[in-house]
N, C-alpha and C positions, 0 to 999 in steps of 0.2 A: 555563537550564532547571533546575528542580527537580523531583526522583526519588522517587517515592515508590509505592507496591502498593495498588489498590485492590479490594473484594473486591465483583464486582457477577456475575449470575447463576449463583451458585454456586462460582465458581471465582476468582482471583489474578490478576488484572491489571497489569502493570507499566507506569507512566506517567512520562511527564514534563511539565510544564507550564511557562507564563510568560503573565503579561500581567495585569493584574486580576483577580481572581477574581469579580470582582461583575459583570463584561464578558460580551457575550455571548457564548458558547461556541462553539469551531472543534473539532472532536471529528478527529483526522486516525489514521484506522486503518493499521496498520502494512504492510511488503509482502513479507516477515513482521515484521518488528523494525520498532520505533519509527525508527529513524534511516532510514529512507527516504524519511524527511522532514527537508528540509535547514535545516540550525541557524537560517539566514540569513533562507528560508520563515516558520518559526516566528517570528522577530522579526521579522519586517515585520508581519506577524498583529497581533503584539501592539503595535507599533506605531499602528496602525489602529483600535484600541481593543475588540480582540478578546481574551478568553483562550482560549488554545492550549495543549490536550492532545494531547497525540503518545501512542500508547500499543502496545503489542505482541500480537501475537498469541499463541493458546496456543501453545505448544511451541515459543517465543521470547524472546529474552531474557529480563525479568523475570517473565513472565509464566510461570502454570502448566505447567509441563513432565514429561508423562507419557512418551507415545512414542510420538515425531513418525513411526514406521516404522507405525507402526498404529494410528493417529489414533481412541477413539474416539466421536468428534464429528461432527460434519456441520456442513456449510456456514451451516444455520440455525440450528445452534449458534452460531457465531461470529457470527453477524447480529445474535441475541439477548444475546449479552457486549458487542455497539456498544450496542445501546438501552437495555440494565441499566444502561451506565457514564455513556451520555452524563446516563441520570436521578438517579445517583448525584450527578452533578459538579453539574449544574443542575436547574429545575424549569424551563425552560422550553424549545419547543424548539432542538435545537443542530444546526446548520451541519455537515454529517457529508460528510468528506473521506476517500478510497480511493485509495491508488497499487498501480497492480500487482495481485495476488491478493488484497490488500487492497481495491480495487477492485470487485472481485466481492462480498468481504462488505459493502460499503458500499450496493451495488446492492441488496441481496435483503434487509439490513437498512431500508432505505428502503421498498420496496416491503411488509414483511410489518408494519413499525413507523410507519404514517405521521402517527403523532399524535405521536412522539416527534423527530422530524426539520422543519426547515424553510428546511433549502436544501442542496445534493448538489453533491459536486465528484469529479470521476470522473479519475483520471491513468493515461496509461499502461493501460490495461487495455481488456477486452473483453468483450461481453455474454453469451460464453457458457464454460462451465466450460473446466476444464484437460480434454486430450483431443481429440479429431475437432473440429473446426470444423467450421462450419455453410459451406455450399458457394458463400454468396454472404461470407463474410467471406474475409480472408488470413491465411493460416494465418503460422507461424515461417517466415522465408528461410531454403532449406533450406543453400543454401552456409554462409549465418553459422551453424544448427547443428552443421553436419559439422565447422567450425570447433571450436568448444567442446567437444562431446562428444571432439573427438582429444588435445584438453588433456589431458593427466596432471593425474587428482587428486593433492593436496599431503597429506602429515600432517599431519590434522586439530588433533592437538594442539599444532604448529608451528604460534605466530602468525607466525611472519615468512614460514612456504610457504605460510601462507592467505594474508595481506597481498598475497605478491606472484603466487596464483594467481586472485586477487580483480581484481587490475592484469592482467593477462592478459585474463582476460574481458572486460574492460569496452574492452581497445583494439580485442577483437574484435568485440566488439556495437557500438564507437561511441562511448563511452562514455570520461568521462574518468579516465586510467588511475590519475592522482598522488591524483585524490579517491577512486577505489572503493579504493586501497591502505588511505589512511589510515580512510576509513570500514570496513574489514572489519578494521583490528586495533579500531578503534572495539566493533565487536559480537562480536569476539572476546573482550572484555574484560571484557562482560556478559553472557556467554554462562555460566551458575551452573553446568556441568560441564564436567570437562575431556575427557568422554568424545568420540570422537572422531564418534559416530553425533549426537552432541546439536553439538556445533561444525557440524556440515556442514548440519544443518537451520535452524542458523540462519541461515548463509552463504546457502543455495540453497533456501529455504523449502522443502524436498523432502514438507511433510507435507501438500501439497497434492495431490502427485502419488497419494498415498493416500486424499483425501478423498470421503466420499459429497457429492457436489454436487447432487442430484437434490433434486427435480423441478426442470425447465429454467425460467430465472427471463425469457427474454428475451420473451416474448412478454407478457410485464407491464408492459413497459418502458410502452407508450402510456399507462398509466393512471396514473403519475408526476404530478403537479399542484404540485409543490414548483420554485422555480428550480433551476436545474443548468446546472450549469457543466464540459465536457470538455474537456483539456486531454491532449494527445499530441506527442511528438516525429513530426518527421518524417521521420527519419531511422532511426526503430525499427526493427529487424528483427525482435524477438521478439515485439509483438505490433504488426504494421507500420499504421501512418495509420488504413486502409481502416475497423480496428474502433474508432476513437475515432469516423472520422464515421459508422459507421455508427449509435453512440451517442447521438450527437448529433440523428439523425434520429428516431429512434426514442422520444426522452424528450421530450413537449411541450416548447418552447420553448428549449430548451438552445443553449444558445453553444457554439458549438466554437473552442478559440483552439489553434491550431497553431503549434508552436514549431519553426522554421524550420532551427536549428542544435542540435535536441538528439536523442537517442535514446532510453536507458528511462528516464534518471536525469533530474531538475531542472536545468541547469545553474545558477552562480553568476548569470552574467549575465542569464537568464528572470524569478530572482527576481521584480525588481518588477514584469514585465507577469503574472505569473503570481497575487502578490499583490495584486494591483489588482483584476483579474477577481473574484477568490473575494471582497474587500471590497464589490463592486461587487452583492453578491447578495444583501447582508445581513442 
């Protein structure tokens, strides 16, 4: 992957790419940081004869960092930094992929952009903002958060108590403990301050938990006309099955491919069913 800052509505972008540049574009929005998108993903992409930008959100790694405690931007902010960047990198449209809260902007960027997009991959995530769920989706398993929130935060500007409170989470959500270690000194490492409020938001994308997300994007969801593609652990606890299919139902024609042994992250071994679907919409 090659690193480089792009500057598209207004503000600092931090990206990474690989695969042809003259390929058509896989635009994969971060969940917050670029690397929640797994290295191995990325080259299969480009394998496929795709180019693959992975890229970060604001008040994330490379990208513009104001303060992530008081965010302010809105959701359609950041919908509108996917559609600036994807017309920056291309002119034609790009294959726009969302894991996690990334997810979300990928949604509502789709929905408010639809001449800039022409295919949708949704991981991990759910159709309606952070906060109260909607009363037919499934909320967080409250056991698995009583878990997490009893963790002791680490000093933030300790990579090795973030590393190994990163590994912690991940054996409590499901998740594999050896890869979120190495990926959180990963984003510790491009994480541009050492302050310890700017470390933890990129750990725990906490600027969501501030963000204005309004007006509610799900009841858009049927007027989607682009392929889509949903892809969910099933094993997730923090944003459990229920909201990928309900995703799935709700976006004309979408596939839902359920990953049998994963939780919030990609595993290694998903890779290639995981990249085959998203080629398969091309």
């Amino acid at each position: 992957m090659q690193a480089t800052t792009v500057e598209a509505n207004g503000v600092t972008l931090g990206i990474e790419h690989c695969g042809d540049e003259t390929a058509p574009l896989v635009l994969c929005a971060g969940g917050p940081t670029l690397l929640s998108w797994p290295d191995e993903l990325c080259a299969a992409l480009a394998r496929g004869g795709r180019h693959v930008v992975r890229y970060d959100l604001r008040d994330a790694g490379a990208s513009l960092t104001a303060d992530p405690e008081a965010p302010a931007y809105t959701l359609r902010d950041l919908a509108a930094d996917a559609a600036a960047l994807a017309r920056a990198l291309d002119d034609r449209p790009a294959h726009l992929a969302g894991i996690g809260v990334g997810g979300m902007v990928a949604q509502v960027a789709a929905l408010d952009h639809p001449d800039t997009f022409g295919a949708l991959t949704l991981v991990g995530t759910r159709p309606v903002a952070p906060g109260p769920v909607d009363d037919d989706l499934p909320d967080h398993d409250a056991a698995t958060m009583a878990q997490l929130f009893a963790h002791p935060m680490p000093d933030w500007s300790d990579r090795t108590a973030v590393a190994e409170f990163a590994a912690a989470g991940a054996a409590i959500l499901g998740d594999d403990p050896t890869a979120a270690r190495a990926n959180a000194a990963r984003v510790w490492d491009r994480t541009p301050s050492p302050e310890p409020a700017v470390q933890m938001a990129n750990q725990l994308g906490i600027a969501f938990a501030h963000l204005d997300c309004a007006p509610r994007w799900r009841e858009r969801l049927p007027g989607l006309t682009l392929p889509s593609l949903v892809v969910h652990g099933r094993r997730d606890p923090f944003f459990p099955v229920g909201n990928g299919e309900a995703l799935a139902r709700e976006i004309p024609g979408a596939r839902l491919l359920v990953l049998d042994d994963a939780s919030t992250a990609i595993p290694v071994p998903a890779v290639p069913d995981v990249a085959a679907a998203m080629l398969a919409l091309g």
